[in-house]
Biopython code that builds the backbone (N, CA, C, O; Angstrom):
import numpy as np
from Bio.PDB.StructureBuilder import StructureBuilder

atoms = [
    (1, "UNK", "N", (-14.574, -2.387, -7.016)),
    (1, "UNK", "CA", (-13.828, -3.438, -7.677)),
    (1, "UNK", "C", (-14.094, -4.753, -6.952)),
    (1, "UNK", "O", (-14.275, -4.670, -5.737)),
    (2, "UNK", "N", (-14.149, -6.066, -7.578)),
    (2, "UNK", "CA", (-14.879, -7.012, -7.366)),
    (2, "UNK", "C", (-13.618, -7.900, -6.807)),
    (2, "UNK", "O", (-14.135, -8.371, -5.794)),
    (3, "UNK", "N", (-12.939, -8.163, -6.825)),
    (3, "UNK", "CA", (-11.381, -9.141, -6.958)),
    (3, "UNK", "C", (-11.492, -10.511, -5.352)),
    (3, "UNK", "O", (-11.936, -10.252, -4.233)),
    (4, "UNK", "N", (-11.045, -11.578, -5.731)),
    (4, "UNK", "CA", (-10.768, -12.343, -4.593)),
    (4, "UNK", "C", (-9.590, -11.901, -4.086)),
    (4, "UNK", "O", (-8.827, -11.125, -4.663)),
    (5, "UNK", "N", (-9.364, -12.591, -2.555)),
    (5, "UNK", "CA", (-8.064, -12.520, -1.577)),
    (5, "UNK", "C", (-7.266, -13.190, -2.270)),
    (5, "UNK", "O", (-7.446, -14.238, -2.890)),
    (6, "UNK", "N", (-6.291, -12.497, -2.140)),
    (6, "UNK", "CA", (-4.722, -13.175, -3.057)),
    (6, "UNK", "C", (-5.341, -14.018, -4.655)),
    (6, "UNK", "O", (-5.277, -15.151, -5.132)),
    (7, "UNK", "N", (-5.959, -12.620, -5.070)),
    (7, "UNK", "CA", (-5.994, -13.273, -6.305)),
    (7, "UNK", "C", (-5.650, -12.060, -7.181)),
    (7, "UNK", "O", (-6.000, -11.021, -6.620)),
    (8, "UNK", "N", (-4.986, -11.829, -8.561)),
    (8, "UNK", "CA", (-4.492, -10.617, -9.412)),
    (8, "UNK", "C", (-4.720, -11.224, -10.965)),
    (8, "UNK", "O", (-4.149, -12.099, -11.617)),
    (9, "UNK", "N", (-5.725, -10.410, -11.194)),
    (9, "UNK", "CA", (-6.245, -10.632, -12.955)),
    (9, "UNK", "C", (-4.408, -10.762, -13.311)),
    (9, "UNK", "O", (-3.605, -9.961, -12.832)),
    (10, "UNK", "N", (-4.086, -11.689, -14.043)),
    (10, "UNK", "CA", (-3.402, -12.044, -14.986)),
    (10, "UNK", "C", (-2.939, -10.799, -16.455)),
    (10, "UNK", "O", (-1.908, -10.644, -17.110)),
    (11, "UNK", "N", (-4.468, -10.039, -16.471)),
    (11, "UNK", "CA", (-4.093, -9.275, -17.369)),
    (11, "UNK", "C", (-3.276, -7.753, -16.639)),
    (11, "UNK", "O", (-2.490, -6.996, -17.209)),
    (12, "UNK", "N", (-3.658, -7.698, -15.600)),
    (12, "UNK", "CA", (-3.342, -6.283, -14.894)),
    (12, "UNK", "C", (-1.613, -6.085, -15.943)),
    (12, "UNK", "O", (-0.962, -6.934, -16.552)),
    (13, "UNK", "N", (-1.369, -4.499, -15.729)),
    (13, "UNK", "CA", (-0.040, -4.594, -16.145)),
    (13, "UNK", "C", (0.264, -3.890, -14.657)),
    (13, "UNK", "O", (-0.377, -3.702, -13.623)),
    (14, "UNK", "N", (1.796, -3.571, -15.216)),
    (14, "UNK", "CA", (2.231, -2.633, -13.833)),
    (14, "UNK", "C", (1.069, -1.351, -13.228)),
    (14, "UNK", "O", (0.285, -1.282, -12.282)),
    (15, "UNK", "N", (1.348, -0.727, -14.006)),
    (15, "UNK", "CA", (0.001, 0.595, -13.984)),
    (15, "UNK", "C", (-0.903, 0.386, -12.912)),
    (15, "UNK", "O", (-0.763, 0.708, -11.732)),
    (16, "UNK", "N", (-2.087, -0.339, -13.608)),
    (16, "UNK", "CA", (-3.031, -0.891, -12.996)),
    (16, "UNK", "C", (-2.474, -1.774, -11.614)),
    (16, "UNK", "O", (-2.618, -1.186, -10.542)),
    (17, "UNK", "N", (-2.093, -2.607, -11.591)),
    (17, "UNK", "CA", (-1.350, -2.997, -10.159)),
    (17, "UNK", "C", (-0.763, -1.798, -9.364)),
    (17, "UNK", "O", (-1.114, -1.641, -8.195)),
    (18, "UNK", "N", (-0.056, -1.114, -9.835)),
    (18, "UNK", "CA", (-0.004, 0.202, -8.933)),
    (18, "UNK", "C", (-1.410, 0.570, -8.236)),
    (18, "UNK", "O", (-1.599, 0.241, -7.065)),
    (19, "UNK", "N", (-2.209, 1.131, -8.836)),
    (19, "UNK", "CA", (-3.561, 1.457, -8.555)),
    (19, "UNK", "C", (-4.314, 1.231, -7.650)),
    (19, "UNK", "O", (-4.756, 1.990, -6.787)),
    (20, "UNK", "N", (-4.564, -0.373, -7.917)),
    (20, "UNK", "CA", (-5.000, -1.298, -6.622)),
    (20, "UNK", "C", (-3.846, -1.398, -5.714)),
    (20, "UNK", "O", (-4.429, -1.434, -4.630)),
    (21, "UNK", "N", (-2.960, -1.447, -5.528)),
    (21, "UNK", "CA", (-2.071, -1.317, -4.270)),
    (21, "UNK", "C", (-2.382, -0.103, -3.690)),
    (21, "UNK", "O", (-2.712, -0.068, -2.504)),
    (22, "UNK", "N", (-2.326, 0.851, -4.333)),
    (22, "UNK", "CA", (-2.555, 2.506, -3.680)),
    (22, "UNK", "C", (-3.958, 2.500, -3.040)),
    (22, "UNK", "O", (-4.029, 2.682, -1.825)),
    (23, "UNK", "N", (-5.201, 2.284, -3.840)),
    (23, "UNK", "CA", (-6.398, 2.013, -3.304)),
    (23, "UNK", "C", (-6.122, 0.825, -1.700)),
    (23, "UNK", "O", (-6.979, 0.867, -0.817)),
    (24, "UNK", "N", (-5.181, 0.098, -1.578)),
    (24, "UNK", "CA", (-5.444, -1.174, -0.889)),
    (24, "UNK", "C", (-4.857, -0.277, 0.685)),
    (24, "UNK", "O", (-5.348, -0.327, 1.813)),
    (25, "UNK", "N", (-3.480, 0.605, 0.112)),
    (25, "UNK", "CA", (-2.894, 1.464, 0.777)),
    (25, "UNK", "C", (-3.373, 2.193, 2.015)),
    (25, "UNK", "O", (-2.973, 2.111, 3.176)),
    (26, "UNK", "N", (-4.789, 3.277, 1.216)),
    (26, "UNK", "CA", (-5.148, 4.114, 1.480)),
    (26, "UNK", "C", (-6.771, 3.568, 2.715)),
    (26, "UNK", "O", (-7.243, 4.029, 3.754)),
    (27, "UNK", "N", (-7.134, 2.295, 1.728)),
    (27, "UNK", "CA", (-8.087, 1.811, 3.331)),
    (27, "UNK", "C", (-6.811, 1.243, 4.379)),
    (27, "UNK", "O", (-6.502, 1.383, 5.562)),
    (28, "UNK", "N", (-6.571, 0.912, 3.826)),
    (28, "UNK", "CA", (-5.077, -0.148, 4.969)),
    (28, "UNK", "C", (-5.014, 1.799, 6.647)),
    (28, "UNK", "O", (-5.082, 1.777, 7.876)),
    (29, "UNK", "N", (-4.856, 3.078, 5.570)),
    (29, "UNK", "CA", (-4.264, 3.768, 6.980)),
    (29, "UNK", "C", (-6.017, 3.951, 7.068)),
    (29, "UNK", "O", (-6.240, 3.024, 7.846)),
    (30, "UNK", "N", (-6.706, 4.253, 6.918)),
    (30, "UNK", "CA", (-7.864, 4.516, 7.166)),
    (30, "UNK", "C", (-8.516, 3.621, 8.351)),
    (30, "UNK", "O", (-8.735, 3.844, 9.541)),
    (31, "UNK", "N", (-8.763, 2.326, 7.358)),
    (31, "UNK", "CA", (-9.053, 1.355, 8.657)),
    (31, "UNK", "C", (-8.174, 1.131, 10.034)),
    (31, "UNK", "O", (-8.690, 0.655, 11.046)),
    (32, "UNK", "N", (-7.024, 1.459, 9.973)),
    (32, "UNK", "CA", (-6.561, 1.926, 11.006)),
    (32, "UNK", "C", (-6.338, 3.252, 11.750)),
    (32, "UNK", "O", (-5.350, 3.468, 12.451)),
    (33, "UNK", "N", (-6.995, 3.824, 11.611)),
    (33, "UNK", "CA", (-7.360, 5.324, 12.141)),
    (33, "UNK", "C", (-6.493, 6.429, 12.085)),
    (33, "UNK", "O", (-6.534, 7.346, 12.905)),
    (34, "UNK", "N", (-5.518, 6.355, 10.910)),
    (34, "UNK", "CA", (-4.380, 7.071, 10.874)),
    (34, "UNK", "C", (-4.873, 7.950, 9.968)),
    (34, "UNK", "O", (-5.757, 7.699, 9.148)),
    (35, "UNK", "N", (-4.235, 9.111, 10.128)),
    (35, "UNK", "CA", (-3.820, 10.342, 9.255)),
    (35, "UNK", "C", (-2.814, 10.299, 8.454)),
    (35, "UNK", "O", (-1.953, 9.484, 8.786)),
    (36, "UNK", "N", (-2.589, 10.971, 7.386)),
    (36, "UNK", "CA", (-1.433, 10.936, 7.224)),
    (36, "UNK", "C", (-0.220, 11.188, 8.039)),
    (36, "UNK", "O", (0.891, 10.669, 8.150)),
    (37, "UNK", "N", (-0.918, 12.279, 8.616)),
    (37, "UNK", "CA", (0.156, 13.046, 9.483)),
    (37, "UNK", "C", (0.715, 12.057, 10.876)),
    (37, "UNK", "O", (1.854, 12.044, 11.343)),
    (38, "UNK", "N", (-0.162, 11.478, 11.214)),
    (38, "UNK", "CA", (-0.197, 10.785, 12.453)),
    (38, "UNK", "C", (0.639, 9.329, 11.548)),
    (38, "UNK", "O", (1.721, 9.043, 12.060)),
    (39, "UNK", "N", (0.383, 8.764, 10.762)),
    (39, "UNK", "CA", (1.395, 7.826, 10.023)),
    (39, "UNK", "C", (2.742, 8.162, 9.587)),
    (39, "UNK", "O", (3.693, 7.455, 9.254)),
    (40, "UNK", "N", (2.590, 9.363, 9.667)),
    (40, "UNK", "CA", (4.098, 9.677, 9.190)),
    (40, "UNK", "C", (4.943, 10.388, 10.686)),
    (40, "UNK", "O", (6.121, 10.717, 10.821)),
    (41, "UNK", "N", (4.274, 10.420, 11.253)),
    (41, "UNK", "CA", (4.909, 10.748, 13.159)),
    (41, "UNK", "C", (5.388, 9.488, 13.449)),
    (41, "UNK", "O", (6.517, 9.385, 13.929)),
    (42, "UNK", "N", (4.592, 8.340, 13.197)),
    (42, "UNK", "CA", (4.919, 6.933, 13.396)),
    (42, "UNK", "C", (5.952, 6.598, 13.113)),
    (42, "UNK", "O", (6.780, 6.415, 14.005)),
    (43, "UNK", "N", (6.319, 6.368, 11.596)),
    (43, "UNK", "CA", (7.188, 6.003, 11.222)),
    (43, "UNK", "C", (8.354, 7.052, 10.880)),
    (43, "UNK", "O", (9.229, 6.626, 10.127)),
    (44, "UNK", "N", (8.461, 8.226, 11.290)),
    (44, "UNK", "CA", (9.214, 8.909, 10.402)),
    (44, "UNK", "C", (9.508, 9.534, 9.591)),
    (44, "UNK", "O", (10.317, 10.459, 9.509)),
    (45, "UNK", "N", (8.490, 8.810, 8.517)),
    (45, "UNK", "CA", (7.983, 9.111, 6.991)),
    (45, "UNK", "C", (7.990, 10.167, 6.669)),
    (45, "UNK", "O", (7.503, 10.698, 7.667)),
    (46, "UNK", "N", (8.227, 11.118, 5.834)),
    (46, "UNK", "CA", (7.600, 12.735, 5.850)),
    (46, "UNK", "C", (6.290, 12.704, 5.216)),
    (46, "UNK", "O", (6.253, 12.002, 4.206)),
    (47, "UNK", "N", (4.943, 13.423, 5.625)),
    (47, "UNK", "CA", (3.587, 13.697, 5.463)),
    (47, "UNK", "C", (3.408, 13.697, 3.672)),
    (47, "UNK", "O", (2.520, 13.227, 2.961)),
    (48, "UNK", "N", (4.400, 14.282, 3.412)),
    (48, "UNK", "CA", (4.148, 14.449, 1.882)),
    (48, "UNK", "C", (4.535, 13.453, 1.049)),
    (48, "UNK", "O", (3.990, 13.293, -0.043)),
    (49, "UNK", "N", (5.458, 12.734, 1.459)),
    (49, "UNK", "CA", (5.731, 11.421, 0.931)),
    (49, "UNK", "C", (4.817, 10.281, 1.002)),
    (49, "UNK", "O", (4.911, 9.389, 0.160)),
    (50, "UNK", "N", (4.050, 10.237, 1.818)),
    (50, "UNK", "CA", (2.810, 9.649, 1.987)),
    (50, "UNK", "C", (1.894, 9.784, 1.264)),
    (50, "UNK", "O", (1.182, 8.888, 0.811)),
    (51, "UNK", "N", (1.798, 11.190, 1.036)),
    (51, "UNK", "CA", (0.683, 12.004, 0.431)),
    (51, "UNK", "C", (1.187, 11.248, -0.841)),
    (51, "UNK", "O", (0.492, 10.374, -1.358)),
    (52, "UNK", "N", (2.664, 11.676, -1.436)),
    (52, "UNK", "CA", (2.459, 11.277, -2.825)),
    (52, "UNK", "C", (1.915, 9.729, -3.087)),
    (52, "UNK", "O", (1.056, 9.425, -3.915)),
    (53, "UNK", "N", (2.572, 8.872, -2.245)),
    (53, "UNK", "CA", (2.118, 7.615, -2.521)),
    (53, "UNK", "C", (0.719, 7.538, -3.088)),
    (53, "UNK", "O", (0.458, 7.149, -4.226)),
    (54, "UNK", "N", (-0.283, 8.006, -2.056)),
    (54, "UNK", "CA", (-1.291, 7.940, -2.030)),
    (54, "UNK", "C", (-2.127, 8.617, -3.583)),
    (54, "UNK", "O", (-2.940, 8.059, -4.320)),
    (55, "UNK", "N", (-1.632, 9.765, -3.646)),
    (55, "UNK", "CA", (-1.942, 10.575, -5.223)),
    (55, "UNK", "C", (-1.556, 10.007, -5.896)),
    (55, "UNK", "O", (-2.352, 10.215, -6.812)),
    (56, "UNK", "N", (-0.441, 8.926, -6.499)),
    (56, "UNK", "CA", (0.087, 8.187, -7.168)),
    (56, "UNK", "C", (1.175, 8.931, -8.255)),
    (56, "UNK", "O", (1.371, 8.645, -9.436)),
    (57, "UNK", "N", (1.972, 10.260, -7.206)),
    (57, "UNK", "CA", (3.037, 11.032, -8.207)),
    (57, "UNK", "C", (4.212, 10.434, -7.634)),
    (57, "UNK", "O", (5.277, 10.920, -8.016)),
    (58, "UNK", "N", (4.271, 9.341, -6.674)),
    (58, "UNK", "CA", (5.396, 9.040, -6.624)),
    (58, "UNK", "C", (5.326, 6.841, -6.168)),
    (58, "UNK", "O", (4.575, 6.209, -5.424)),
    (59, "UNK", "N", (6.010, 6.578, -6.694)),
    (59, "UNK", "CA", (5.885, 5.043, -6.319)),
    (59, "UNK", "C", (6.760, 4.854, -5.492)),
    (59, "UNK", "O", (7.911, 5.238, -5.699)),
    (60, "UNK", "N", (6.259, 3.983, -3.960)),
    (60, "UNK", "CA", (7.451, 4.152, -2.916)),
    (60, "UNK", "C", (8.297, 2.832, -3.307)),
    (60, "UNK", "O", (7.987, 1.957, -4.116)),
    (61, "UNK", "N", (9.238, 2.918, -2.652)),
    (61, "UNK", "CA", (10.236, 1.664, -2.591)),
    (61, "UNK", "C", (10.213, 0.742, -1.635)),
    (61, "UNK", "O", (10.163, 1.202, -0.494)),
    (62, "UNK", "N", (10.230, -0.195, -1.720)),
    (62, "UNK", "CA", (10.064, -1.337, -0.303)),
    (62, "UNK", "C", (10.953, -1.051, 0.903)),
    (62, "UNK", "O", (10.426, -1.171, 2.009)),
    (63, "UNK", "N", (12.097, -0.727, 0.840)),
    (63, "UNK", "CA", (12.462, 0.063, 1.771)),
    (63, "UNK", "C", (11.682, 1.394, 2.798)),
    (63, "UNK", "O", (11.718, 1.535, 4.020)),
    (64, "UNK", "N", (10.857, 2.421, 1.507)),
    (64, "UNK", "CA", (9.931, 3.140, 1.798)),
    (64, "UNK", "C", (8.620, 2.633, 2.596)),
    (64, "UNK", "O", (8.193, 3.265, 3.562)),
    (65, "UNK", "N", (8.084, 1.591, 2.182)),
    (65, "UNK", "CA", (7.172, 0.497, 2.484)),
    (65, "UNK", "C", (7.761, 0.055, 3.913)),
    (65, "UNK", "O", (7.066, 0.138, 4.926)),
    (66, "UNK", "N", (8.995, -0.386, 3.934)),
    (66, "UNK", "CA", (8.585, -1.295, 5.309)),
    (66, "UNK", "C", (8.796, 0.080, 6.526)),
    (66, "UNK", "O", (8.224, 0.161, 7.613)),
    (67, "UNK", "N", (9.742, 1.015, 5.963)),
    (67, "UNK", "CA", (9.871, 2.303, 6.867)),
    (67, "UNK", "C", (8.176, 2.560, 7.666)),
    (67, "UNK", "O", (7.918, 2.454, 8.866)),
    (68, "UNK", "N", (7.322, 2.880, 6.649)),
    (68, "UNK", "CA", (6.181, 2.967, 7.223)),
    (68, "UNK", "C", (5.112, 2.192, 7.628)),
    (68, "UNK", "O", (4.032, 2.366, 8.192)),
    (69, "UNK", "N", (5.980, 0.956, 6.994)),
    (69, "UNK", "CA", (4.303, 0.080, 7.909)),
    (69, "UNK", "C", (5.115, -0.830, 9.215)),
    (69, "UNK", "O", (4.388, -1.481, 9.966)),
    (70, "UNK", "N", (6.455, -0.841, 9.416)),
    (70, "UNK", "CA", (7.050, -1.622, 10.531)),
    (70, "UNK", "C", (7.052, -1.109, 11.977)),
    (70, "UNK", "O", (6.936, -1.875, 12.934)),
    (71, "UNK", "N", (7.256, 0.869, 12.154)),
    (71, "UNK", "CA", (6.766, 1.050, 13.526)),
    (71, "UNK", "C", (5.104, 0.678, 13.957)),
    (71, "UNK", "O", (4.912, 0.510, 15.162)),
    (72, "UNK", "N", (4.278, 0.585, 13.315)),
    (72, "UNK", "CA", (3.090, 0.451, 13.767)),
    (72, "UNK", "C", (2.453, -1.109, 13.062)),
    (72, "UNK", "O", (1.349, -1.325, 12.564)),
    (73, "UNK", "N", (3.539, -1.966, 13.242)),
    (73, "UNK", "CA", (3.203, -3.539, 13.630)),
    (73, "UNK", "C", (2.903, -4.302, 12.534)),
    (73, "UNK", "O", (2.441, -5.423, 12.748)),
    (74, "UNK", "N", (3.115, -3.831, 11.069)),
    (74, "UNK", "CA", (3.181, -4.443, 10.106)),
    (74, "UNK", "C", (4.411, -4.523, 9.055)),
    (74, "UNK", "O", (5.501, -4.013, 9.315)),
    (75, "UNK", "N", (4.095, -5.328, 7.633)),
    (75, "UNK", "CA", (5.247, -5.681, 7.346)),
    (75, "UNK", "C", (4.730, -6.487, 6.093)),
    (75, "UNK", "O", (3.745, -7.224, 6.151)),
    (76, "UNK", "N", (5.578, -6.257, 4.807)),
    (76, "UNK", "CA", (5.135, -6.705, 3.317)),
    (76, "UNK", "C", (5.767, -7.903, 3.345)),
    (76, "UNK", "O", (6.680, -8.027, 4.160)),
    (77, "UNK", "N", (5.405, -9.094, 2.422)),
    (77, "UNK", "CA", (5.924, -10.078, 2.061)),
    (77, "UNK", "C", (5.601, -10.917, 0.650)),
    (77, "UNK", "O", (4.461, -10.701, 0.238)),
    (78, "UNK", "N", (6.296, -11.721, -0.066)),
    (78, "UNK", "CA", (5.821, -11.979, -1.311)),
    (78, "UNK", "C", (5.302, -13.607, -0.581)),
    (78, "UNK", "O", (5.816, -14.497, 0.097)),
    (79, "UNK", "N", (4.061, -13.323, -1.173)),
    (79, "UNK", "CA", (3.145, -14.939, -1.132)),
    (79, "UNK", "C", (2.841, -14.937, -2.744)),
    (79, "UNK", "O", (2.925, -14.048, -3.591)),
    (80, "UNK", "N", (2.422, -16.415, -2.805)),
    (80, "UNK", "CA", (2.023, -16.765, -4.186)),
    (80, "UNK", "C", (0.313, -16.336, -4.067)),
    (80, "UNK", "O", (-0.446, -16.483, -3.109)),
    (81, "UNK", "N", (0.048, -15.742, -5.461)),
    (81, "UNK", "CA", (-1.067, -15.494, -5.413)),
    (81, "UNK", "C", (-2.000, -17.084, -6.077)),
    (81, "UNK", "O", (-1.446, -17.859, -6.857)),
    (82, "UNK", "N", (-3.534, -17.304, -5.534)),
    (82, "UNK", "CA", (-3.909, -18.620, -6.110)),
    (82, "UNK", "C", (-5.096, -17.698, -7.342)),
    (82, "UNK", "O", (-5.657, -16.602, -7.323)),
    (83, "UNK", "N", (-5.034, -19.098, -8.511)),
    (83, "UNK", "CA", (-5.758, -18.263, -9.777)),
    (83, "UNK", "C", (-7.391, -18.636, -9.093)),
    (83, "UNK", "O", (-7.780, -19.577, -8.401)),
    (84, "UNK", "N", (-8.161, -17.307, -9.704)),
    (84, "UNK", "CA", (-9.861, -17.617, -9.637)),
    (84, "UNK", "C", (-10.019, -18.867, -10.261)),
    (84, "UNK", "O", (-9.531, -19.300, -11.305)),
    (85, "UNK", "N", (-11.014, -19.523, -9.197)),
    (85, "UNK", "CA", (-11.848, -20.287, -9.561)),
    (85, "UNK", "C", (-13.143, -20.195, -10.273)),
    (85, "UNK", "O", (-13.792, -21.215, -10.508)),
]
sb = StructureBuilder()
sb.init_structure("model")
sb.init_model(0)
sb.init_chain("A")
sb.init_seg("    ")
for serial, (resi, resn, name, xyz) in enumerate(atoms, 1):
    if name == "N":
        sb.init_residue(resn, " ", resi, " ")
    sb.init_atom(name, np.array(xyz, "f"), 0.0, 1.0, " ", f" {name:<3s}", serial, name[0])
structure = sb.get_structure()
């Protein structure tokens, strides 16, 4: 997938925005050398709850979200996205 930084096709619906978040998710523990298992020791999380995120049978909650990305030094926030040039 081709997309700029902080940029979101206009047409995406929810669905599809799910998708790419999960894809964005899944390099996000990767590039940081995590397991599931080892991400969910981190934060708490249970392994399978992760898992679902990741399979896309369950959509987490921002609460869920910051649970797991705040012990290991991160943290979500709403920025404005800018349109392609």
């Amino acid at each position: 997938m081709d997309y700029d930084i902080n940029y979101i096709d206009e047409s995406y619906d929810a669905e599809k925005l799910n998708e790419v978040f999960v894809k964005e998710f899944i390099r996000f523990r990767k590039e940081n050398n995590l397991t599931q298992e080892l991400l969910s020791k981190f934060s708490n999380v249970p392994r399978t709850k992760i898992a679902r995120i990741e399979n896309e049978s369950s959509s987490p909650s921002i609460k869920s979200l910051l649970s797991i990305l705040g012990p290991i030094g991160y943290t979500i926030k709403i920025e404005k996205v800018r349109k392609r040039k």
